[in-house]
KOLLUM-526150 format. One record per residue (C-alpha): y, z, x; residue number from 1. Coordinates in nm, 4 decimals, always signed. Example, Ala and Ser with C-alpha at 12.3 -4.5 7.8 and 13.67 -1.06 7.14 Angstrom:
<Y -0.4500 Z +0.7800 X +1.2300 nr 1> .
<Y -0.1060 Z +0.7140 X +1.3670 nr 2> .
END
This chain:
<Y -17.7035 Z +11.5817 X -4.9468 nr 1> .
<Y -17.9128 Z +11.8703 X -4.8784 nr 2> .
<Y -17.8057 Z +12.1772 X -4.6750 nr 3> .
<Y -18.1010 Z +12.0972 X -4.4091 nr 4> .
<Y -17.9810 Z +11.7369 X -4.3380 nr 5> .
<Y -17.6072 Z +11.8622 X -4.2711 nr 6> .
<Y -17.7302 Z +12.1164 X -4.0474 nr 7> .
<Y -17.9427 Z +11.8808 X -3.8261 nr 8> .
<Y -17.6973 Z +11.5623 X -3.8796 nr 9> .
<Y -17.7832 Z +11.2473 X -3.7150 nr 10> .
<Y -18.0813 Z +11.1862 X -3.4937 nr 11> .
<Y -18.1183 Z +10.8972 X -3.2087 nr 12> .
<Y -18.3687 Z +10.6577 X -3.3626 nr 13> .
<Y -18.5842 Z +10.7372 X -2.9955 nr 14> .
<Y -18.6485 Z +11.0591 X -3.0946 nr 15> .
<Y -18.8813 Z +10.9766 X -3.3965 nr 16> .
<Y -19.0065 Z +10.6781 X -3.2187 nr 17> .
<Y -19.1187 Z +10.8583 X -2.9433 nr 18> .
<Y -19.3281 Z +11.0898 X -3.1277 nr 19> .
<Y -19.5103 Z +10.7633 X -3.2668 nr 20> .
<Y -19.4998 Z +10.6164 X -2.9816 nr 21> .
<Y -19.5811 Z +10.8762 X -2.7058 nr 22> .
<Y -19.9504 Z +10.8678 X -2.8608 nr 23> .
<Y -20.0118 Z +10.5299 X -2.8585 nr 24> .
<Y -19.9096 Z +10.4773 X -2.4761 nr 25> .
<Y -20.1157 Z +10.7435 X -2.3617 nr 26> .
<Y -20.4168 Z +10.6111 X -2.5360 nr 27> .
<Y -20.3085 Z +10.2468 X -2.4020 nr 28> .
<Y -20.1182 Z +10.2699 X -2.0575 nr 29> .
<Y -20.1631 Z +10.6863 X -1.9961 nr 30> .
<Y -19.8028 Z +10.6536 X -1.9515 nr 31> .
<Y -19.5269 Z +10.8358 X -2.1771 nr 32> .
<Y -19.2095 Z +10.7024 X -2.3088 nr 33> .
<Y -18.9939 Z +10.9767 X -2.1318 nr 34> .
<Y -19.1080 Z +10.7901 X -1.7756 nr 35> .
<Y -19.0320 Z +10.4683 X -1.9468 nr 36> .
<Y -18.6947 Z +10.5394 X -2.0609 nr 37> .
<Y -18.5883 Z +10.7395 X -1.7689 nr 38> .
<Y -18.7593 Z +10.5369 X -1.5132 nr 39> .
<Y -18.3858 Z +10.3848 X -1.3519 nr 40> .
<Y -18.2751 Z +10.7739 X -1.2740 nr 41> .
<Y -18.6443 Z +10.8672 X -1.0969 nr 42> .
<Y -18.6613 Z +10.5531 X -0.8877 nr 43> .
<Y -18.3090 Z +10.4916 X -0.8874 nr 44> .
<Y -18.0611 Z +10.2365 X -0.9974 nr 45> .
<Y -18.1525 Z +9.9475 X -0.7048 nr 46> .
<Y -18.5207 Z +9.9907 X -0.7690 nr 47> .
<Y -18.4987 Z +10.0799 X -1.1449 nr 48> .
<Y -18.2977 Z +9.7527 X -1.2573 nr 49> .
<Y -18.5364 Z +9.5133 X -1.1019 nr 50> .
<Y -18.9123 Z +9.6851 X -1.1755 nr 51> .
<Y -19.1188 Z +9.8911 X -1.4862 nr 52> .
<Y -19.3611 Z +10.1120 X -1.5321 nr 53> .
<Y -19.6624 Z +9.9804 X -1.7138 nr 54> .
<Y -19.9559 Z +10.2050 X -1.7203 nr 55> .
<Y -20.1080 Z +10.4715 X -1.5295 nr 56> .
<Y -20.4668 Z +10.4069 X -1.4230 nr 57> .
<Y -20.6745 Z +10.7168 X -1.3756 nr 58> .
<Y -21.0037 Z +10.7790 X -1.2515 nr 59> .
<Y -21.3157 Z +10.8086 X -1.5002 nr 60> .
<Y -21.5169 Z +11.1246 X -1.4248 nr 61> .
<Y -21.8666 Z +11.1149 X -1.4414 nr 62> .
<Y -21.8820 Z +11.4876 X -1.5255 nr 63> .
<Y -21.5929 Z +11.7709 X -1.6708 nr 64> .
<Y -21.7341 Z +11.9454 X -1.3820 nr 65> .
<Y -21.5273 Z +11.6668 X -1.1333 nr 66> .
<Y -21.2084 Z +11.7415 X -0.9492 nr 67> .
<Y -20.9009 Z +11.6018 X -1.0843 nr 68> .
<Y -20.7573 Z +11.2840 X -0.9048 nr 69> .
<Y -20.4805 Z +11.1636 X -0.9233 nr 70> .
<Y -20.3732 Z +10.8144 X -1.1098 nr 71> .
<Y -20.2837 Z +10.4653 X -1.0331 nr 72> .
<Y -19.9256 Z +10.4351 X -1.1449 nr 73> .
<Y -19.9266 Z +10.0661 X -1.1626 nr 74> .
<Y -19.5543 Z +9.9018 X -1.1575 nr 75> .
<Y -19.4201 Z +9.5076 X -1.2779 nr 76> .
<Y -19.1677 Z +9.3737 X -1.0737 nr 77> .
<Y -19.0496 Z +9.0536 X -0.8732 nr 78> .
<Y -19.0090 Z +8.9103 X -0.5519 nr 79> .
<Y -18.8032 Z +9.1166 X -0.3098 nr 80> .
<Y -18.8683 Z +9.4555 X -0.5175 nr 81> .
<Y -19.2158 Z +9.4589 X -0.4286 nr 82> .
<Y -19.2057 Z +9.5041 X -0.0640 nr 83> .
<Y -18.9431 Z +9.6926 X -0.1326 nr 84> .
<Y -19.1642 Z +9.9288 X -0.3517 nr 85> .
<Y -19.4661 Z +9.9242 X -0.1270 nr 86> .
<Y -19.1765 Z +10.0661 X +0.1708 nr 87> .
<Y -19.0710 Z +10.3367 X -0.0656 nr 88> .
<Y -19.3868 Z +10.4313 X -0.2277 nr 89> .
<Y -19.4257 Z +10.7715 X -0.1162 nr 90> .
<Y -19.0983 Z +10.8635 X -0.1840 nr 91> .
<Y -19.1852 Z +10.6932 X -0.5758 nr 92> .
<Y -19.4846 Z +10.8886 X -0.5934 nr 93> .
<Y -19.3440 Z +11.2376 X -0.5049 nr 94> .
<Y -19.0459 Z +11.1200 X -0.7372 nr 95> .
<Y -19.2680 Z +11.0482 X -1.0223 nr 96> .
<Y -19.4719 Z +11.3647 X -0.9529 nr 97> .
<Y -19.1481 Z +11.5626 X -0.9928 nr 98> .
<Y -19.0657 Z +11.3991 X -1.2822 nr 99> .
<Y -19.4511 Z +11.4451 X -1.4494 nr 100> .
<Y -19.4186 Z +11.8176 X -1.3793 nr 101> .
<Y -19.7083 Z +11.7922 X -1.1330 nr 102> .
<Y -19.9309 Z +11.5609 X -0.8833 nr 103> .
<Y -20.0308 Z +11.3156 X -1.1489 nr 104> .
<Y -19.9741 Z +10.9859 X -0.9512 nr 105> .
<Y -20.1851 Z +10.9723 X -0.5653 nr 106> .
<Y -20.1333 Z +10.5631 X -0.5331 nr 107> .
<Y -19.9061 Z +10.2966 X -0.6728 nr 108> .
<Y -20.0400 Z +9.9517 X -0.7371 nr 109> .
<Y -19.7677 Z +9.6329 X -0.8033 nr 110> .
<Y -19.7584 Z +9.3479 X -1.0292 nr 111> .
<Y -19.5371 Z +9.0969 X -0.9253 nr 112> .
<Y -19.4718 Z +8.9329 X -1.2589 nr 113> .
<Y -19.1349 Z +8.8957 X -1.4697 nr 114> .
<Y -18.9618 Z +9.1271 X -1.6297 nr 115> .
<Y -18.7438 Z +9.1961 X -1.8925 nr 116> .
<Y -18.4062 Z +9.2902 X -1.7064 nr 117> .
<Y -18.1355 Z +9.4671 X -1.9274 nr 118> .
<Y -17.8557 Z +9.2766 X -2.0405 nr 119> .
<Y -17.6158 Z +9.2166 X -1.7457 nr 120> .
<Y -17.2802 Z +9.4390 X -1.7903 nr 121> .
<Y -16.9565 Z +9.2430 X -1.9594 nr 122> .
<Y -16.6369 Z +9.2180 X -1.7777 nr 123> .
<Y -16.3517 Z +9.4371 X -1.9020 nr 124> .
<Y -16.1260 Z +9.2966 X -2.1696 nr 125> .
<Y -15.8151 Z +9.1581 X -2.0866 nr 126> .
<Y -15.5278 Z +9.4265 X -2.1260 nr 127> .
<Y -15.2926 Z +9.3739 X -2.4586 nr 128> .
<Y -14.9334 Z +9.3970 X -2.4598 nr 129> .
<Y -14.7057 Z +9.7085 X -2.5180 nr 130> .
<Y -14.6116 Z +9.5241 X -2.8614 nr 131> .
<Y -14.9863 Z +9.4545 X -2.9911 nr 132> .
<Y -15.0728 Z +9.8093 X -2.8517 nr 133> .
<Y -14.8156 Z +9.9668 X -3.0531 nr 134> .
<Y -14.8422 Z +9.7700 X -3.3941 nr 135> .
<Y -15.2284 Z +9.8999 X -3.3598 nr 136> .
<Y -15.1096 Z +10.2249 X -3.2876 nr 137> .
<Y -14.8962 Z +10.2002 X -3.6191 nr 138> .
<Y -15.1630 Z +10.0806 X -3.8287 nr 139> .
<Y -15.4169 Z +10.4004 X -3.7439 nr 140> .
<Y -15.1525 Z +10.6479 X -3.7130 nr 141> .
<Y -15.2231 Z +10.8256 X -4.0789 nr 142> .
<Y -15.5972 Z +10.8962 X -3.9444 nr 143> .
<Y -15.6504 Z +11.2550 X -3.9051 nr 144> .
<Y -15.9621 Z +11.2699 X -3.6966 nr 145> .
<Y -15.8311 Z +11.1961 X -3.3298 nr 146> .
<Y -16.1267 Z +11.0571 X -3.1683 nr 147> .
<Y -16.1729 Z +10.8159 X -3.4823 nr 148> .
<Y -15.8128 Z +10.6932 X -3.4337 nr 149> .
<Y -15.8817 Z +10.6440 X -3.0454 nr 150> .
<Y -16.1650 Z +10.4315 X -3.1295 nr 151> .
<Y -16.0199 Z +10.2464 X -3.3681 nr 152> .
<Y -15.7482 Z +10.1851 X -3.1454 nr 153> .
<Y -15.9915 Z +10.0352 X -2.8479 nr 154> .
<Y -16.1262 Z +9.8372 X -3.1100 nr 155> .
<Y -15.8327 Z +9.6827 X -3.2269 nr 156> .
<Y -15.7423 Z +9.6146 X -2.8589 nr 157> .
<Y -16.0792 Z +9.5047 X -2.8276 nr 158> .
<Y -16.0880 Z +9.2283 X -3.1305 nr 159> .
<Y -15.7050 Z +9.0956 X -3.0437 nr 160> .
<Y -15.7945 Z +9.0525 X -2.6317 nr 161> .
<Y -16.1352 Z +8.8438 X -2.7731 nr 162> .
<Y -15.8895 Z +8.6263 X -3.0109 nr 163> .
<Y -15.6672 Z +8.5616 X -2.6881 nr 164> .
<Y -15.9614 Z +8.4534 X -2.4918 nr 165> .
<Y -16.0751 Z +8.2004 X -2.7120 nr 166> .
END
């Protein structure tokens, strides 16, 4: 293994699909993937679960002469979330302004359609007994690295609560 690849070690697979990415969603939806991915912490967690980004609309200019103006940042949700969007939306739009880096978004325009919601959260495992916990214990107690060991151990917890269950 090179020196280079030590040095950097592992990437998240986002970062080089954002650079391919990024380009193509600009052209497509003027959005970037940044807004995409962080879109639950600028919103918020209520708002963010149930609603998406999808494009940002902005104005043609007849001339490069023109004033700027700002975009259409045009957002999927359902149901409920839409009035609650259109009660919040000046509160989204300075949100999304602050997250842009300036006033890129004047107007927000919903699409009540479905979404894809992320996968709902499981319910903790059921807790193992002393004597499971501590044969597990005994059978990663030679690895050196601690948090390898600890994570072994959570997974051994893990994989005998599961065979309880069923």
């Amino acid at each position: 293994m090179s020196d280079n690849r030590k040095q950097r070690g592992f990437r998240p697979l986002a970062d080089p699909a954002s650079g391919v990415l990024d380009p193509v969603l600009r052209k497509r939806a003027g959005i970037t993937i940044e807004l995409v991915q962080a879109w639950e912490e600028v919103v918020g967690p209520a708002l963010g679960d149930q609603s998406r980004p999808l494009k940002l609309l902005w104005p043609r200019r007849a001339h490069e002469d023109d004033p700027f103006q700002p975009a259409t940042l045009v957002i999927a949700c359902q149901g409920f979330t839409a009035m609650r969007i259109q009660h919040e939306t000046g509160e989204i739009i300075s949100r999304v302004n602050a997250f842009l880096g300036f006033a890129a978004v004047g107007r927000i325009k919903i699409e009540q359609k479905a979404i894809t919601l992320p996968a709902p959260k499981r319910r903790p495992l059921p807790p193992v007994d002393a004597a499971t916990r501590g044969k597990i214990s005994r059978v990663v107690e030679a690895i050196e690295d601690d948090s390898l060991r600890e994570a072994l151990e959570r997974l051994g917890q893990s994989i005998h609560a599961e065979k309880i269950k069923r």
